[in-house]
Residue frames relative to the residue before (quaternion, step in Angstrom):
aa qw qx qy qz dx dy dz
X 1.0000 0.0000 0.0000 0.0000 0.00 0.00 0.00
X 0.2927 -0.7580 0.5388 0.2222 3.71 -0.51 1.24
X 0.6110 -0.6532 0.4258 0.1366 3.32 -1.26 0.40
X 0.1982 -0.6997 0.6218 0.2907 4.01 0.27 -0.10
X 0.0592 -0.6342 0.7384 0.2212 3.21 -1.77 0.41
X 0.4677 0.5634 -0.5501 0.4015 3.84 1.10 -0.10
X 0.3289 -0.7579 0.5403 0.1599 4.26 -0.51 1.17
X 0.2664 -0.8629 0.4053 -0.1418 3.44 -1.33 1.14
X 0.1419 0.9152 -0.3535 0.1317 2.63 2.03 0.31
X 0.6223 0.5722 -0.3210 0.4269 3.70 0.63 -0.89
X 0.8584 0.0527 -0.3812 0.3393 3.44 0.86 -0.21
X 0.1401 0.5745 -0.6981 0.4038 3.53 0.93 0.87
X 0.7674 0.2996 -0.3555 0.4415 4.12 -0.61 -0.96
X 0.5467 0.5970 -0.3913 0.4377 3.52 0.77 -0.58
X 0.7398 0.3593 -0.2663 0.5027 3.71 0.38 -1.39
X 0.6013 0.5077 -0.4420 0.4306 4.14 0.69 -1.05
X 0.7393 0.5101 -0.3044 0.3170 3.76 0.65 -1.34
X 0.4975 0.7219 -0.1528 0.4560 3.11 2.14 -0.44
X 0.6343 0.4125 -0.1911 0.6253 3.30 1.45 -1.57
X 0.6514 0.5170 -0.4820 0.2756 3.79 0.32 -0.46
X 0.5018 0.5003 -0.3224 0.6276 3.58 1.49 -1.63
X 0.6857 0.3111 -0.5480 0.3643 4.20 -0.73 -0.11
X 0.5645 0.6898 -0.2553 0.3745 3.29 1.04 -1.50
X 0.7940 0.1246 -0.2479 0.5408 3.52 0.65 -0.98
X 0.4513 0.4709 -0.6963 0.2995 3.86 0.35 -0.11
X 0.5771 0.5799 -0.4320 0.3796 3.86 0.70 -1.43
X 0.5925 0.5314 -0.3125 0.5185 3.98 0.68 -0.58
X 0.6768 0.5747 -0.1516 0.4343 3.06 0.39 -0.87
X 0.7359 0.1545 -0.1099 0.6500 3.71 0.28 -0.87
X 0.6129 0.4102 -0.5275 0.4216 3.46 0.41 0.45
X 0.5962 0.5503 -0.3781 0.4458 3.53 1.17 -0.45
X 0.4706 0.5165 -0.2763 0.6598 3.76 1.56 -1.02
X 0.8183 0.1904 -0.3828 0.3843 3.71 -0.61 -0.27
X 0.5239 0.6274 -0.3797 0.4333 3.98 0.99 -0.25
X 0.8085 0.3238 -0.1321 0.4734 3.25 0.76 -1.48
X 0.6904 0.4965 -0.1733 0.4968 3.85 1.30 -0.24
X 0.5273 0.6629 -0.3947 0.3559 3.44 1.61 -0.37
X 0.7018 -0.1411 -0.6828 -0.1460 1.70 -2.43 0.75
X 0.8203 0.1667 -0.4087 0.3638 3.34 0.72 1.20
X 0.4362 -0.7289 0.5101 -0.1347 2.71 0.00 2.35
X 0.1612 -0.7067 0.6688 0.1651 3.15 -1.17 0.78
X 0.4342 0.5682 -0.3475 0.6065 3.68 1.64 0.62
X 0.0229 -0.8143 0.5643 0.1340 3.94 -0.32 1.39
X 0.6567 -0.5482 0.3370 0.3932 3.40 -1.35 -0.06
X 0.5622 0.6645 -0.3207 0.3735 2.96 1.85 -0.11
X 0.6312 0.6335 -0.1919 0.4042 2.73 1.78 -1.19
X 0.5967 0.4489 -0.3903 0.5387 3.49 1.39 -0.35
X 0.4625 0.6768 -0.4104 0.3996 3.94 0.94 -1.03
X 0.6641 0.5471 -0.3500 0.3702 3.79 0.70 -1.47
X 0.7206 0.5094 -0.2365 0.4066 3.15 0.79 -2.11
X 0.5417 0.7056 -0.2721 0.3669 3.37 1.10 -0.98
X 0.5610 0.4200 -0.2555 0.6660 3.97 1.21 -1.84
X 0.7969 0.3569 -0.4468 0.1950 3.72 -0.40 -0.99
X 0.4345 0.6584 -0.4709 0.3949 3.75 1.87 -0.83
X 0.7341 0.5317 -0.3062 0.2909 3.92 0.92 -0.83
X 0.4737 0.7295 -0.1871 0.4565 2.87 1.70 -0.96
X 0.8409 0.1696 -0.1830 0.4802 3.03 0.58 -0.93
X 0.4458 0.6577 -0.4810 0.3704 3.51 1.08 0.20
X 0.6777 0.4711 -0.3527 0.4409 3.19 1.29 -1.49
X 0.5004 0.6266 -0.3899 0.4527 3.89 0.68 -0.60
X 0.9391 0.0275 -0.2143 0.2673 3.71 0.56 -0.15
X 0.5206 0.4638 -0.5533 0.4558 2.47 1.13 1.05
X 0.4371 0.6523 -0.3945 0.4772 3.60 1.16 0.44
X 0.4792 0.6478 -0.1673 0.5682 2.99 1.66 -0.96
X 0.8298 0.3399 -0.0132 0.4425 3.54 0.47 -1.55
X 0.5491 0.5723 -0.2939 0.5335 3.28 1.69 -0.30
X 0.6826 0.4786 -0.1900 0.5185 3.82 1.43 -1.35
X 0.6316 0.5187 -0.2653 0.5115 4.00 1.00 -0.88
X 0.3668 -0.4538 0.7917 0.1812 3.70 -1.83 1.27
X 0.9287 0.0950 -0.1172 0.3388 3.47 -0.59 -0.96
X 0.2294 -0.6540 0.7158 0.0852 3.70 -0.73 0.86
X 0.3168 -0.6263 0.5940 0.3932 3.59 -1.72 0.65
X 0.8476 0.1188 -0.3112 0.4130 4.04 0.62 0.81
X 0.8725 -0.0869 0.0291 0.4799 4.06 -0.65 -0.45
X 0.4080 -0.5830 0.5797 0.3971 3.24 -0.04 -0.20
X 0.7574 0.4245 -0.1854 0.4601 3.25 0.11 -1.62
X 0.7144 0.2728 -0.4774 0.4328 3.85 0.71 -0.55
X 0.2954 0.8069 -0.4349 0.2692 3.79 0.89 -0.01
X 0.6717 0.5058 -0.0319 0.5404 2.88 0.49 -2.30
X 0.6930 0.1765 -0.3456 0.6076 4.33 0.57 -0.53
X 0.7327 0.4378 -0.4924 0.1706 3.51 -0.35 0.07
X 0.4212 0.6645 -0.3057 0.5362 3.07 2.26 -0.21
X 0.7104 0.4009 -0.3136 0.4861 3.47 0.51 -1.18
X 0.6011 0.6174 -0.3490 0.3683 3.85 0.56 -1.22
X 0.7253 0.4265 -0.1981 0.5028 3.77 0.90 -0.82
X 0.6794 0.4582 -0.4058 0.4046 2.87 1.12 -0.48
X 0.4835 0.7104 -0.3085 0.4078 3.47 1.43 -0.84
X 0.6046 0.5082 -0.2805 0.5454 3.40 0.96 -1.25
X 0.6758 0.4759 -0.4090 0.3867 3.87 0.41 -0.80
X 0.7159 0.5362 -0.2561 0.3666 3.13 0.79 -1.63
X 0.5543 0.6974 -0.2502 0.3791 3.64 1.11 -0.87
X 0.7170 0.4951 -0.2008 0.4477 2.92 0.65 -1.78
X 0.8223 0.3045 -0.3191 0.3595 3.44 0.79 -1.38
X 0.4516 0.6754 -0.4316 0.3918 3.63 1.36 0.20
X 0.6621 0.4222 -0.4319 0.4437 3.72 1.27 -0.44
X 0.6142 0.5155 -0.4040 0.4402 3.69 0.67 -0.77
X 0.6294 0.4536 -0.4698 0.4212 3.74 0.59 -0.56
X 0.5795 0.6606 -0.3373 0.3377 3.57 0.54 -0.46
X 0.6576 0.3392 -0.3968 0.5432 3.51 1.05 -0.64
X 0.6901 0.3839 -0.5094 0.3418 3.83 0.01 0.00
X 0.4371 0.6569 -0.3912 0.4737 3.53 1.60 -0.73
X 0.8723 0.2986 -0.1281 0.3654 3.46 0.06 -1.08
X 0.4825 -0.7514 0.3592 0.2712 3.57 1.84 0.12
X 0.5222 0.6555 -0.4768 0.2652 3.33 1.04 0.61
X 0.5809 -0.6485 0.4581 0.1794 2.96 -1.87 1.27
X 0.7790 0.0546 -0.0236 0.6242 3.80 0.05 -0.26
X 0.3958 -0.4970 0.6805 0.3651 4.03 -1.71 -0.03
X 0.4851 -0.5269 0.6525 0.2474 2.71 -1.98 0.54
X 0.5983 -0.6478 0.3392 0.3276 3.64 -1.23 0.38
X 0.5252 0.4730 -0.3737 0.6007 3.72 1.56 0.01
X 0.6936 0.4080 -0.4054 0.4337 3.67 0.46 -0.39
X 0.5089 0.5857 -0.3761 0.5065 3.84 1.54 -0.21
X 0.6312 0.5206 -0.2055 0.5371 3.62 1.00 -1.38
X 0.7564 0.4504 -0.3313 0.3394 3.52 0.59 -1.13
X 0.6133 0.6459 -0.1596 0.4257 3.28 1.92 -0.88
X 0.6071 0.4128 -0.2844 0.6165 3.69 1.51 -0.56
X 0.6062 0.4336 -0.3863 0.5434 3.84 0.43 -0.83
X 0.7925 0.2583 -0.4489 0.3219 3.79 0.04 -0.08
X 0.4209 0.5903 -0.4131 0.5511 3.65 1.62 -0.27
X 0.6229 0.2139 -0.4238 0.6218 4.04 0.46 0.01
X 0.7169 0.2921 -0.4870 0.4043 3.35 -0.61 -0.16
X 0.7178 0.3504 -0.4405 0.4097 3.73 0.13 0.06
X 0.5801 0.4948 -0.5012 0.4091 3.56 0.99 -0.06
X 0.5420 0.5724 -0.3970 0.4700 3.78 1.11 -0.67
X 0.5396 0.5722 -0.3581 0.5032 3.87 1.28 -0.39
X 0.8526 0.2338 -0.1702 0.4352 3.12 0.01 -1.22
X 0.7096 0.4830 -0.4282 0.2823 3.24 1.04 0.47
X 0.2252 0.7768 -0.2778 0.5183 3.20 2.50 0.36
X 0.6570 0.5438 -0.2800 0.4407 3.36 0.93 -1.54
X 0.6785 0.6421 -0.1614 0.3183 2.47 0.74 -1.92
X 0.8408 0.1320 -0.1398 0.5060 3.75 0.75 -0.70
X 0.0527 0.8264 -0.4628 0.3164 3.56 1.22 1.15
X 0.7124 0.5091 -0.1841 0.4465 3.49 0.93 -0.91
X 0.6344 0.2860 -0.1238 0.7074 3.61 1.41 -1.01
X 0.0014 -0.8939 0.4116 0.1776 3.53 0.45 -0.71
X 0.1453 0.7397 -0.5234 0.3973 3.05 1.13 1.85
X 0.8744 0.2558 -0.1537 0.3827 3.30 -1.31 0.92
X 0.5963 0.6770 -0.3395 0.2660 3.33 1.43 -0.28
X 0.4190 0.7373 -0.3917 0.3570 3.37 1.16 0.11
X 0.7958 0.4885 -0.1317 0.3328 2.49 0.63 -2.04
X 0.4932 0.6392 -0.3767 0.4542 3.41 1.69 -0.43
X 0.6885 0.4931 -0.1760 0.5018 3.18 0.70 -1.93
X 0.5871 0.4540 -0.3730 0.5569 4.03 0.57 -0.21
X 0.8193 0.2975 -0.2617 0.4145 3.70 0.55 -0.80
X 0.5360 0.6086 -0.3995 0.4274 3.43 1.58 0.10
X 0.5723 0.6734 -0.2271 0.4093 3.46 1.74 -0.59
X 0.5735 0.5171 -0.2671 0.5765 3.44 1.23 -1.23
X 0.7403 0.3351 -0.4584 0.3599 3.79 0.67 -1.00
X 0.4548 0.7195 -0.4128 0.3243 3.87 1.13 -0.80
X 0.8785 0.1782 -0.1177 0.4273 3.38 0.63 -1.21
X 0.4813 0.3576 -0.5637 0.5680 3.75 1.33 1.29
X 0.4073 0.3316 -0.7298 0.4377 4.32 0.67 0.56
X 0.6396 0.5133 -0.4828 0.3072 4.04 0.22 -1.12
X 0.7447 0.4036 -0.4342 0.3066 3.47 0.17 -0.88
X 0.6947 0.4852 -0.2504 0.4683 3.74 1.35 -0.64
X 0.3218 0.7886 -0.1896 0.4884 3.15 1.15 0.27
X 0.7893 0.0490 -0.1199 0.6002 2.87 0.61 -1.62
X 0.5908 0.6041 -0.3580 0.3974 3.43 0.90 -0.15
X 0.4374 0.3735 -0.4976 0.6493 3.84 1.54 0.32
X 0.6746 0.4548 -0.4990 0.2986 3.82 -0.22 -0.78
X 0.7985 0.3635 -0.2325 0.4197 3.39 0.64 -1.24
X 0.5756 0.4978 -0.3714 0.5320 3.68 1.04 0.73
X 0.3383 0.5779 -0.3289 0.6659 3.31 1.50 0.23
X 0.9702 0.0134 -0.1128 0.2140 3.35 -0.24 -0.77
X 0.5905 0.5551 -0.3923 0.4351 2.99 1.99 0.53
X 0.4599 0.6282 -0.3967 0.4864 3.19 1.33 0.82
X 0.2442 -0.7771 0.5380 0.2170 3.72 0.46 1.13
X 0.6846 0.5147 -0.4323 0.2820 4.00 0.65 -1.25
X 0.4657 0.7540 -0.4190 0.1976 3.50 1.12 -0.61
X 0.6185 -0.4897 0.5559 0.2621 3.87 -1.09 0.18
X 0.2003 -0.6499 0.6753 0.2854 3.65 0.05 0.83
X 0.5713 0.3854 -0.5886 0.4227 4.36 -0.07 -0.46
X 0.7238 0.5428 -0.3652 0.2194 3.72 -0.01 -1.13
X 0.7807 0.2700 -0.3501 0.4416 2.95 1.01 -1.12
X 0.4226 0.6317 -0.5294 0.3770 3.91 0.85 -0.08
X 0.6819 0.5146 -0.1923 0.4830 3.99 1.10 -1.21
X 0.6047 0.4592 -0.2597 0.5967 3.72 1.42 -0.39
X 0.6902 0.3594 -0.3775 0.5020 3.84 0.37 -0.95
X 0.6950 0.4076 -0.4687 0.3622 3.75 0.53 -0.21
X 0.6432 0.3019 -0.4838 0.5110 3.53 0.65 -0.35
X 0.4525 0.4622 -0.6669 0.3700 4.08 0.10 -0.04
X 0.7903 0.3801 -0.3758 0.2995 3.76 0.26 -1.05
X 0.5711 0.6411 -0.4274 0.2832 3.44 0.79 -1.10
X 0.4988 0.4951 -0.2536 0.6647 3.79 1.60 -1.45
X 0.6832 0.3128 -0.4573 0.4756 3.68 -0.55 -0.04
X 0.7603 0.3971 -0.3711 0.3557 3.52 0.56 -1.09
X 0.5442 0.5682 -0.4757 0.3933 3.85 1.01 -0.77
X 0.7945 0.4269 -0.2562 0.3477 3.79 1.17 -0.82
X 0.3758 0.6524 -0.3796 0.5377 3.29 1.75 0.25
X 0.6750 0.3545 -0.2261 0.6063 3.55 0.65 -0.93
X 0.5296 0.5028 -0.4952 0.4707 3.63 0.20 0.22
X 0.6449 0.5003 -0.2469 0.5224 3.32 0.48 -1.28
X 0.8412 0.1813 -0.2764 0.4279 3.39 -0.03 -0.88
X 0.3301 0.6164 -0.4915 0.5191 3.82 1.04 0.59
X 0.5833 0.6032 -0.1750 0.5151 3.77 0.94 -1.08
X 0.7996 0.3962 -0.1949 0.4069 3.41 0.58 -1.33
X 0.5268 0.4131 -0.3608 0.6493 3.47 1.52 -0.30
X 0.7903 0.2076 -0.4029 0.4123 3.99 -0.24 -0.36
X 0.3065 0.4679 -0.5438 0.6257 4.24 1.37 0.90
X 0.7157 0.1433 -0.3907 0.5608 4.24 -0.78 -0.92
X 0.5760 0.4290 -0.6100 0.3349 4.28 -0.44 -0.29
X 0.6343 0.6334 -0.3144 0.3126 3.74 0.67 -0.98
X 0.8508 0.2939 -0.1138 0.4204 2.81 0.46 -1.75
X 0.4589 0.6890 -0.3690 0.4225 3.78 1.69 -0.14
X 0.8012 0.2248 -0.1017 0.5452 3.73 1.35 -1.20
X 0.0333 0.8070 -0.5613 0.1805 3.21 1.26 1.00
């Protein structure tokens, strides 16, 4: 694969500002199919799509990043901020698959909560992305994506530990509930650490 020496920065920001908008529609309709289930006007297919295009465009930049001499930052933080979003896609659509996987009849109300609190924190993402090029304002995103990281934790643990102080519960149910509490914690874990690569890009091209 030759290299270019003619530089392209415009669409590296172009493709990231790209991954943030997939990144949060995927947020989005997971927050619609959580809070609307089990008849969502949000299918699992419909997340599955958002899910193929998060790849799509991953593969686009690092093809991108594989073909380009000059990048407008690391190489190496490139390549993780590509994967990191994608992670956040893949995640997200791995919790929503779980409630037909696991046959449940209605959400619980922390897995609703856990489902909106990660749709804000991914819009504070994709609006980071989004201003990567000027890099104005991105703290404050990446500061307000933090505050949302640690109120999924506090709800989190406060679905696990209702889970198990309820002796009448199904030991299957709650084993089928703590995984989708985590998968939703985990789609917002990978946010965060999506964040932490577009926080060291910042402060590297200060």
């Amino acid at each position: 694969m030759r290299l270019s020496l003619v530089p392209r920065p415009a669409e590296f920001y172009e493709l990231f500002t790209e991954a943030g908008a997939n990144a949060l529609e995927a947020a989005q309709k997971a927050e619609t199919r959580f809070r609307e289930f089990p008849n969502s006007s949000v299918t699992q297919a419909d997340v599955k799509a958002t899910e193929h295009e998060g790849d799509r465009i991953t593969r686009d930049l690092i093809r991108l990043l594989n073909t380009q001499y000059v990048t407008p930052f690391d190489r190496e933080d490139i390549f993780a901020l590509a994967t990191a979003i994608d992670d956040v896609v893949d995640h997200i659509e791995e919790a929503t698959d779980l409630l037909e996987l696991y046959g449940v009849e209605s959400p619980t109300r922390q897995s609703i909560e856990q489902a909106r609190i990660l749709a804000a924190a991914v819009g504070h993402l994709s609006s980071a992305l989004g201003a990567l090029k000027g890099q104005r304002g991105i703290q404050e995103e990446l500061i307000k994506l933090k505050e949302l990281e640690d109120e999924g934790d506090r709800v989190l643990r406060d679905a696990i530990a209702d889970l198990f102080r309820d002796e009448r519960i199904d030991p299957l149910t709650v084993i089928r509930w703590k995984d989708i509490f985590e998968a939703l914690e985990d789609a917002l874990d990978a946010a965060e650490t999506a964040a932490n690569v577009v926080g060291n890009i910042v402060v590297k091209n200060a």
